[in-house]
C-alpha positions as CSV (number, residue, x, y, z in Angstrom):
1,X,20.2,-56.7,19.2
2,X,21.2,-54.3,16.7
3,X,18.1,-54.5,14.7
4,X,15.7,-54.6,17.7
5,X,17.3,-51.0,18.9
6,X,17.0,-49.7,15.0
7,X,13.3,-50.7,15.6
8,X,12.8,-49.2,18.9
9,X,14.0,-46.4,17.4
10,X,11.9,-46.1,14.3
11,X,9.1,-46.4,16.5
12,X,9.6,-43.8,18.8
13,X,10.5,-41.8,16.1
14,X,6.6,-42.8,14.6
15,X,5.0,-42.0,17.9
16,X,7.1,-38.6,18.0
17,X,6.0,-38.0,14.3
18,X,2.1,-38.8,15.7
19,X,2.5,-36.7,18.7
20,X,3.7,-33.9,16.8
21,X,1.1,-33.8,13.9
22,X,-1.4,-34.2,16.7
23,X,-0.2,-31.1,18.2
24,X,-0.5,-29.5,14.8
25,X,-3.9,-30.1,14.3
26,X,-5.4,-29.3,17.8
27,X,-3.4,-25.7,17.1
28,X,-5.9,-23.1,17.2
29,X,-6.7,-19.6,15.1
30,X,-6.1,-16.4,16.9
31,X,-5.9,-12.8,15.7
32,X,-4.8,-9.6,16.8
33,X,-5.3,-6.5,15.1
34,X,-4.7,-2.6,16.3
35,X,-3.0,1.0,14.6
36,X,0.5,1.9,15.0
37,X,3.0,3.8,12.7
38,X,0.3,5.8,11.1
39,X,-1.5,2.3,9.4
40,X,-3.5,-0.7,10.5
41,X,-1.5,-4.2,12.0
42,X,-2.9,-7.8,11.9
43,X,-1.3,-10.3,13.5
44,X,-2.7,-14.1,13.0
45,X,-1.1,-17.0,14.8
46,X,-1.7,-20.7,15.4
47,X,-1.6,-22.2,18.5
48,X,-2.5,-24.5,21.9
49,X,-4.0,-21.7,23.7
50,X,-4.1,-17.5,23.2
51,X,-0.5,-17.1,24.0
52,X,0.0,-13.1,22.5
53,X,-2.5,-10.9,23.4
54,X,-3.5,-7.4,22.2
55,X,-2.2,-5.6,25.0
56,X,1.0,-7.3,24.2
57,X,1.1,-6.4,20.9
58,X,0.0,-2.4,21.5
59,X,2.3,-2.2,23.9
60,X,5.6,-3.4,21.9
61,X,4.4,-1.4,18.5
62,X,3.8,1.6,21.0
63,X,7.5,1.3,21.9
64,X,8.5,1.8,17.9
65,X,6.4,4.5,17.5
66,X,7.3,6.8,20.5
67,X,10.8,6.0,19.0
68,X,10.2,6.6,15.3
69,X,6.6,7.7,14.5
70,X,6.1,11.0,12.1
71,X,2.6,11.0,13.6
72,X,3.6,11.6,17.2
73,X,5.0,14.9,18.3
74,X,7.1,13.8,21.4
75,X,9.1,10.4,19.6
76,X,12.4,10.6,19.5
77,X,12.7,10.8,15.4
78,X,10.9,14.2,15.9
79,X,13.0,15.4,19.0
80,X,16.1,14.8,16.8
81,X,14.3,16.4,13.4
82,X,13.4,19.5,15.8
83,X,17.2,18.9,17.0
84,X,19.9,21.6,16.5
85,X,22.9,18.8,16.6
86,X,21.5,15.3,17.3
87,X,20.2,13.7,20.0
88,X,20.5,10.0,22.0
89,X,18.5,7.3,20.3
90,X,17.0,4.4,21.5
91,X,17.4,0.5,20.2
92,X,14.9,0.4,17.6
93,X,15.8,3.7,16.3
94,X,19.6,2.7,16.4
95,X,18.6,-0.5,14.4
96,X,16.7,1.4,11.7
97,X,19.4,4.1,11.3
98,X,22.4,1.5,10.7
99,X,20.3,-0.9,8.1
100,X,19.2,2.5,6.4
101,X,23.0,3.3,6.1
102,X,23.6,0.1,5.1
103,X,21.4,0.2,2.2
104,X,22.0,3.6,1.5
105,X,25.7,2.7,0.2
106,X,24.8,-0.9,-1.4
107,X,22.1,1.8,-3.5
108,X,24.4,4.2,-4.5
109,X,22.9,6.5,-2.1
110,X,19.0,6.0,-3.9
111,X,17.7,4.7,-0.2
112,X,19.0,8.1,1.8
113,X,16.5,8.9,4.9
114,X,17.8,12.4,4.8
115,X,15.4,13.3,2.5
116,X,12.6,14.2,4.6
117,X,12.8,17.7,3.9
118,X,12.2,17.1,0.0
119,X,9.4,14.4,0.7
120,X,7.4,17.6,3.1
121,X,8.0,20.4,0.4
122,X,6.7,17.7,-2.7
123,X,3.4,17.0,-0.2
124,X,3.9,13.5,1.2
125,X,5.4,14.5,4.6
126,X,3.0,15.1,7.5
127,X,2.0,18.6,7.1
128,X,0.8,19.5,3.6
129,X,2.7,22.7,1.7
130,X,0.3,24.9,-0.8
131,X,2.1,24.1,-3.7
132,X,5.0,22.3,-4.9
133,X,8.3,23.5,-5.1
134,X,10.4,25.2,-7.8
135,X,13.8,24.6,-8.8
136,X,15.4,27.2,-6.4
137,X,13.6,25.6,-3.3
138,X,14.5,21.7,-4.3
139,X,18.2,23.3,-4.8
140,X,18.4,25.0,-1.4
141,X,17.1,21.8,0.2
142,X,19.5,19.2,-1.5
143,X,22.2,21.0,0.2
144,X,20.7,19.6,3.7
145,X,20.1,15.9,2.3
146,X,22.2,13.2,1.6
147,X,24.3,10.4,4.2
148,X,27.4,12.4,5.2
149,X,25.0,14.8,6.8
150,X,24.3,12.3,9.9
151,X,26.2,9.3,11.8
152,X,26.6,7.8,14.9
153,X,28.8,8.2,17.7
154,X,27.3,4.9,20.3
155,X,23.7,6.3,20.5
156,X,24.1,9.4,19.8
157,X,23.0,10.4,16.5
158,X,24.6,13.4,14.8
159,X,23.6,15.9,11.9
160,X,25.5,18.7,10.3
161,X,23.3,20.8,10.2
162,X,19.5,22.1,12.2
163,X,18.2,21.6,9.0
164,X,19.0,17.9,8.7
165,X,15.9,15.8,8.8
166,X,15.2,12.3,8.5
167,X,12.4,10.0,7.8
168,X,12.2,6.1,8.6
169,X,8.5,5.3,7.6
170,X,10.3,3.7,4.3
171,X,11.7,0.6,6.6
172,X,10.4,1.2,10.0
173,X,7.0,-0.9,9.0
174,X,9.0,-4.2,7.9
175,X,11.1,-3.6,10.9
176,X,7.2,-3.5,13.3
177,X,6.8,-6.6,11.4
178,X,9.8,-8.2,12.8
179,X,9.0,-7.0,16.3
180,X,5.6,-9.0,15.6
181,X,7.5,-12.2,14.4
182,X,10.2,-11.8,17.1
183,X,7.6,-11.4,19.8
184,X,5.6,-14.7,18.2
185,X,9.4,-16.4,18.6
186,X,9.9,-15.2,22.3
187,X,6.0,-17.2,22.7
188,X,7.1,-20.3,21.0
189,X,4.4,-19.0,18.4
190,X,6.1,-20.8,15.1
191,X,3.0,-20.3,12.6
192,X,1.9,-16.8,11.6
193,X,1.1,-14.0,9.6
194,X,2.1,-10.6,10.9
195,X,1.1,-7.9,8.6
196,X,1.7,-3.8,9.5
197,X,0.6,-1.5,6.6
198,X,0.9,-4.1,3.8
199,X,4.3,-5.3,4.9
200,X,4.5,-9.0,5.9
201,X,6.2,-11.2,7.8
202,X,5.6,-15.0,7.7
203,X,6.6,-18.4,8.9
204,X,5.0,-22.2,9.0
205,X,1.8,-23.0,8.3
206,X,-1.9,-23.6,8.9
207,X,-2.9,-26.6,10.8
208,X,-3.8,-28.4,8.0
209,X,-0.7,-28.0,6.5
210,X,-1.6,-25.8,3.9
211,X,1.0,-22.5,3.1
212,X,-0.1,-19.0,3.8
213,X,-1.0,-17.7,0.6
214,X,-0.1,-14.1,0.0
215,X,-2.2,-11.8,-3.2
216,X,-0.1,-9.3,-4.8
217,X,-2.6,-6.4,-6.5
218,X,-2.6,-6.2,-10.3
219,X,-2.2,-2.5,-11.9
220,X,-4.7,-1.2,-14.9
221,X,-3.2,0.5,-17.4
222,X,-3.3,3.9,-15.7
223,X,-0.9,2.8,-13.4
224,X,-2.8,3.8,-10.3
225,X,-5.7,1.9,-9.4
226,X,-5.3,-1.4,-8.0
227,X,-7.1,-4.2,-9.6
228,X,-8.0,-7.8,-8.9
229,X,-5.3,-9.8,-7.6
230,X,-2.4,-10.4,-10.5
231,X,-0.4,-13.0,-8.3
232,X,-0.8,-15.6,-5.7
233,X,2.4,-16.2,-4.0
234,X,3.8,-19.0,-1.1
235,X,6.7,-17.6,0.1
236,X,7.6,-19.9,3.4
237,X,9.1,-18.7,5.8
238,X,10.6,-14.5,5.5
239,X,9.4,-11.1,4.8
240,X,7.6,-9.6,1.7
241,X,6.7,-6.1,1.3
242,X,5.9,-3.9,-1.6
243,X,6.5,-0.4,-2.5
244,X,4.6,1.2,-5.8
245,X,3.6,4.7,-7.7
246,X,0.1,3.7,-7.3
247,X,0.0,3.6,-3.7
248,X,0.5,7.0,-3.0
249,X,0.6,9.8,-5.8
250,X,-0.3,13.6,-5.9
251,X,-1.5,15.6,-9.2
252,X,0.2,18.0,-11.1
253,X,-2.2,19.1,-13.6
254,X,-2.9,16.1,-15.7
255,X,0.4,14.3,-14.2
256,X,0.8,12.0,-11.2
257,X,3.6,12.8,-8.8
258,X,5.3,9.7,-7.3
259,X,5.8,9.9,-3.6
260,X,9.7,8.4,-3.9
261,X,11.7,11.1,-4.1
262,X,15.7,10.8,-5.8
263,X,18.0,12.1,-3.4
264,X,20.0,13.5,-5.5
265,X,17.9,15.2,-8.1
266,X,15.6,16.4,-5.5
267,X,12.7,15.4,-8.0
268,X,10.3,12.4,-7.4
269,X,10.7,9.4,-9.5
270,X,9.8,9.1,-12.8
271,X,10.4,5.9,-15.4
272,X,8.5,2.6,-16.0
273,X,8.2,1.0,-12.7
274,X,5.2,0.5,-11.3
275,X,5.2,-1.8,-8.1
276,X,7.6,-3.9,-6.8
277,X,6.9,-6.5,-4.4
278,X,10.7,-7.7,-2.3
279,X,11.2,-11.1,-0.8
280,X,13.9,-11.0,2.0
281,X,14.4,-13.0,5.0
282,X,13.4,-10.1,7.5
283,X,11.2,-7.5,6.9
284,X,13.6,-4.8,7.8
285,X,15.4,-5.5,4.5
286,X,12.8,-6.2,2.2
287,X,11.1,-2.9,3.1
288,X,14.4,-0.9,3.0
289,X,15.0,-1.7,-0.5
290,X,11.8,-2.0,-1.9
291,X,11.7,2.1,-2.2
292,X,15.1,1.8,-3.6
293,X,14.3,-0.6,-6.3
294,X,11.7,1.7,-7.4
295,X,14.3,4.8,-8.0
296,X,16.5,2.2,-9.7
297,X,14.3,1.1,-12.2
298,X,13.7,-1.4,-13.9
299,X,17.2,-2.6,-15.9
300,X,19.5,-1.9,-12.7
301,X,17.4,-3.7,-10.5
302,X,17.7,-6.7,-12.2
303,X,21.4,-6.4,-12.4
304,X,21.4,-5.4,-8.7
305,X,19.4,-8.6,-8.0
306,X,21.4,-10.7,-10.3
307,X,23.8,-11.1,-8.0
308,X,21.5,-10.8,-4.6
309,X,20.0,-14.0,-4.6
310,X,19.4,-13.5,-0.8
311,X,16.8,-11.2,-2.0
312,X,14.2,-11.7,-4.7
313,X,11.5,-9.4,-6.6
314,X,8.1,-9.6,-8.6
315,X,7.8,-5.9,-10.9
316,X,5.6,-4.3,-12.6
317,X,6.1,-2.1,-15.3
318,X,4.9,-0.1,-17.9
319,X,7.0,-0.7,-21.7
320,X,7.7,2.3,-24.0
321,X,4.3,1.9,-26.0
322,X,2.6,2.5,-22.6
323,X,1.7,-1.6,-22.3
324,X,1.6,-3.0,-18.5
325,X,4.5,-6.3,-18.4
326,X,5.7,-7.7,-15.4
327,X,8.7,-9.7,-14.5
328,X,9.9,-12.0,-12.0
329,X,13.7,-12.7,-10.6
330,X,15.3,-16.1,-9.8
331,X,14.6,-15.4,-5.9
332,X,10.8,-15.0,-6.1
333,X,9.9,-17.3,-9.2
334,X,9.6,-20.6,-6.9
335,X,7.0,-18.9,-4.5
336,X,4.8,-17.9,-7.5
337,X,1.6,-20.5,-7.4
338,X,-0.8,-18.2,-9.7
């Protein structure tokens, strides 16, 4: 008797095996793409039947950006930027603030979303100044930046000062990325790609059972201009997102200005990095540290990884005779197929 329930049961484990591959391959290719938080999404998913629609999709990214969108004059991020002492947030903006903290102390305070003011006056805010700032202006407005100049009393979000401004569009696209796999989730959706301004959020696979493949852009050697594809990566199920000099970049006579700013020199970036390009399970964290990772550079991010395993990287960088290298950490080296 024994033997004839173990093969009753191997067999209805076979025919639940058959079912279930059957459902895979009957899945079918949908996709979903719109504009929110200043960029382009695409969202691709398989399944039985259309499931997510677009007017599903506007609708929930519209929700982020009258909370946290730059671009639109009436969200909340702008009501409390206009603010004189704070203002009540919402969920997502509540969400955002306290991983931005978060990261902002595991950094050393190199993520700080505070620094809105200096990202506007160096030309990368909304509104476009006529020059650049000298020393006197970056020194007045380091005196309104920094993380003790806001916090959180339940929803309400305080600053210090009027002057106090912050800016999210460093995590809040990883974070609409989330909102696209979370909404995929709430569908029983459990293959897809959702992608919001080159941020990415992934899980399962194609019907066939191949992996999404993801390409990561190559850099010439003038550091700006993307070329063909350097890397093809698998990375299962999580987030990647990438952050580099080359994306976006001003000119200052014959010199490029990077548009990550140090919050605590007031000056943007400057040292080898190039791109990096941040595994993590959600996109909320891969996107808030991506930024940071570039203000690092390149030797403390590998000790800061070292010991992160949770999170993994793929950099490039330029060495002091001006030669493009790249590297790879222990937490993004297995998801590397070319």
């Amino acid at each position: 008797m024994r033997l004839n329930g173990v093969y009753f049961l191997l067999l209805a484990l076979g025919v639940f095996w058959c079912q279930a591959a059957l459902a895979q391959v009957n899945l079918s290719k949908f996709h979903i793409e719109g504009f929110s938080q200043g960029t382009t999404y695409q969202l691709t998913y398989y399944a039985a039947d259309s499931l997510i629609t677009q007017k599903q999709t506007d609708s929930l990214l519209a929700s982020l950006d009258r909370s946290v969108s730059l671009y639109l004059p009436s969200s909340l991020i702008c009501k409390f930027n206009r603010s004189a002492k704070g203002i009540t947030i919402d969920k997502h903006f509540k969400i955002l603030v306290k991983k931005a903290m978060e990261i902002n102390r595991n950094t050393m305070g190199l993520v700080d979303i505070t620094v809105k003011p200096l990202v506007d006056a160096w030309g990368f805010g909304v509104k476009k100044p006529k020059a650049f700032p000298n020393a006197n202006t970056v020194n007045r407005l380091l005196k309104i930046v920094g993380s003790d100049k806001i916090w959180l009393t339940g929803s309400f979000l305080h600053k210090k000062a009027p002057g106090v401004q912050i800016d999210l569009n460093g995590i809040a696209q990883g974070y609409a990325a989330d909102l696209l796999a979370e909404l995929c989730e709430k569908h029983k959706v459990y293959n897809y790609i959702a992608e919001i301004g080159g941020e990415l959020r992934v899980k399962g696979k194609k019907p066939d059972g191949e992996p999404f493949r993801i390409g990561i852009e190559a850099i010439d050697d003038n550091d700006i201009d993307p070329a063909p594809l350097r890397k093809i990566i698998e990375p299962g199920d999580g987030a990647v997102t990438t952050s580099g000099n080359y994306r976006k970049h001003l000119k200052a006579g014959n010199k490029e200005i990077s548009h990550i700013i140090d919050p605590k020199t007031g000056y943007p970036t400057q040292n080898e990095m190039i791109s990096v390009t941040v595994y993590a399970k959600d996109g909320i964290t891969a996107d808030g540290y991506d930024n940071g990772f570039i203000a690092m550079g390149l030797k403390k991010t590998l000790e800061f990884l070292s010991e992160r395993h949770e999170l993994g990287a793929y950099i490039i960088y330029k060495k002091p005779n001006g030669a493009v290298a790249d590297t790879v950490t222990t937490g993004f080296k297995s998801f590397i197929k070319q």
